[in-house]
C-alpha positions in Angstrom: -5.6 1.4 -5.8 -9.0 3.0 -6.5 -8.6 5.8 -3.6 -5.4 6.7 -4.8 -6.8 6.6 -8.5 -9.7 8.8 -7.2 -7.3 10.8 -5.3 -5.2 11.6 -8.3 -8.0 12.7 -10.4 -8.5 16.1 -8.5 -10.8 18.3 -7.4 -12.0 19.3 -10.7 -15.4 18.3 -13.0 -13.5 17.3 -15.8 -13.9 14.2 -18.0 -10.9 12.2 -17.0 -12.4 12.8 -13.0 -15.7 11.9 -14.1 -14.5 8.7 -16.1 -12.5 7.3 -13.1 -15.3 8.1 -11.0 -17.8 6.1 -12.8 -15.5 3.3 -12.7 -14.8 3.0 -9.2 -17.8 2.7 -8.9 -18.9 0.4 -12.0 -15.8 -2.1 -11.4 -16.6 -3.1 -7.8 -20.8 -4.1 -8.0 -19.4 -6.2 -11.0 -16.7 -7.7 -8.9 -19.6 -8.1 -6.1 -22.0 -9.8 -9.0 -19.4 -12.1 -10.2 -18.1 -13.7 -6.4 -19.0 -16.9 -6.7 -17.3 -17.2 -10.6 -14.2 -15.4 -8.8 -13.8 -18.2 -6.3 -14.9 -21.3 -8.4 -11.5 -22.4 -8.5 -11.1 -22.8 -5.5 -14.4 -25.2 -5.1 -12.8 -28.1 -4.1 -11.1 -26.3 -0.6 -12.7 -28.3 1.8 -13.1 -25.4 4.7 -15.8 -23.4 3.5 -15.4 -19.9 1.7 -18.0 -17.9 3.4 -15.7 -15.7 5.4 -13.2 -15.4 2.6 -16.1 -14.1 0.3 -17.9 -11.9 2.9 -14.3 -9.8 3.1 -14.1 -9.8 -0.8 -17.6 -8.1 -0.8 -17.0 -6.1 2.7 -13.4 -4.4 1.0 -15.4 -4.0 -2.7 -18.0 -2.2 -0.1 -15.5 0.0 0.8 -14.0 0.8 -2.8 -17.5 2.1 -3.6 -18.0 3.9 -0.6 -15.2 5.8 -1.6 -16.2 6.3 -4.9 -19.6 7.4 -3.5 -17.4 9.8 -1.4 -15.6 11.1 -4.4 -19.3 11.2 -6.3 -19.7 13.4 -3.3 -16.8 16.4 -3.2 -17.5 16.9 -6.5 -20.8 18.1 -6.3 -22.5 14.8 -8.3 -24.9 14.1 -5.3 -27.7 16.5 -4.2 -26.0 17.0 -0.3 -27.2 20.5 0.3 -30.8 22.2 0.6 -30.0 24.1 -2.3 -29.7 21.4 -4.5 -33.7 20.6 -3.7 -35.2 24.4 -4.4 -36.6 23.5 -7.4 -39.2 20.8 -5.8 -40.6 23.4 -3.0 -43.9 24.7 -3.4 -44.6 28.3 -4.5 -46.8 30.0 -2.1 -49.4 32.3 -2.9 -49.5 35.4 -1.7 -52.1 36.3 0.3 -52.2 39.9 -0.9 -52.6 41.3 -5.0 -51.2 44.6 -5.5 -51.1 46.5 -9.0 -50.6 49.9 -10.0 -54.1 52.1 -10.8 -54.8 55.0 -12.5 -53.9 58.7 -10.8 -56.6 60.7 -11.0 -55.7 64.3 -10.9 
């Protein structure tokens, strides 16, 4: 439901894309903190619930991997070298030039 939510909110920078955006990824890490309170009723199951859990947290990965993705195509992550020109040195030039006086 989240990558067809994602997918539906375009292209675009807009708020509504942003919003759904920071949700996918907001709503699975609070699903992933809150596993155990998820699955406390089913406690008393005597097989354990290791495998069941690591696939709740494995597909809640996943939803935020796409969100990351999304985060991604619309320009939200710095991906590209340009995004990082701002932290490169400026070099000094090795030679000072200025204009002088004409004599005539």
């Amino acid at each position: 439901m989240q990558a067809f939510m994602l997918w539906m909110a375009g292209s675009g920078v807009n708020i509504f894309s942003i919003m759904i955006t920071v949700y996918a990824i907001i709503n699975p890490a609070k699903a992933i903190m809150s596993t155990n309170s998820a699955f406390a009723r089913f406690s008393d199951v005597k097989k354990g619930m290791f495998e069941v859990k690591a696939v709740f947290i494995l597909l809640n990965l996943l939803s935020m991997a796409v969100a990351i993705y999304k985060c991604a195509t619309l320009g939200f992550l710095p991906t590209t070298p340009s995004d990082w020109v701002s932290m490169l040195p400026v070099k000094e030039a090795m030679e000072f030039s200025s204009g002088g006086l004409a004599s005539f």
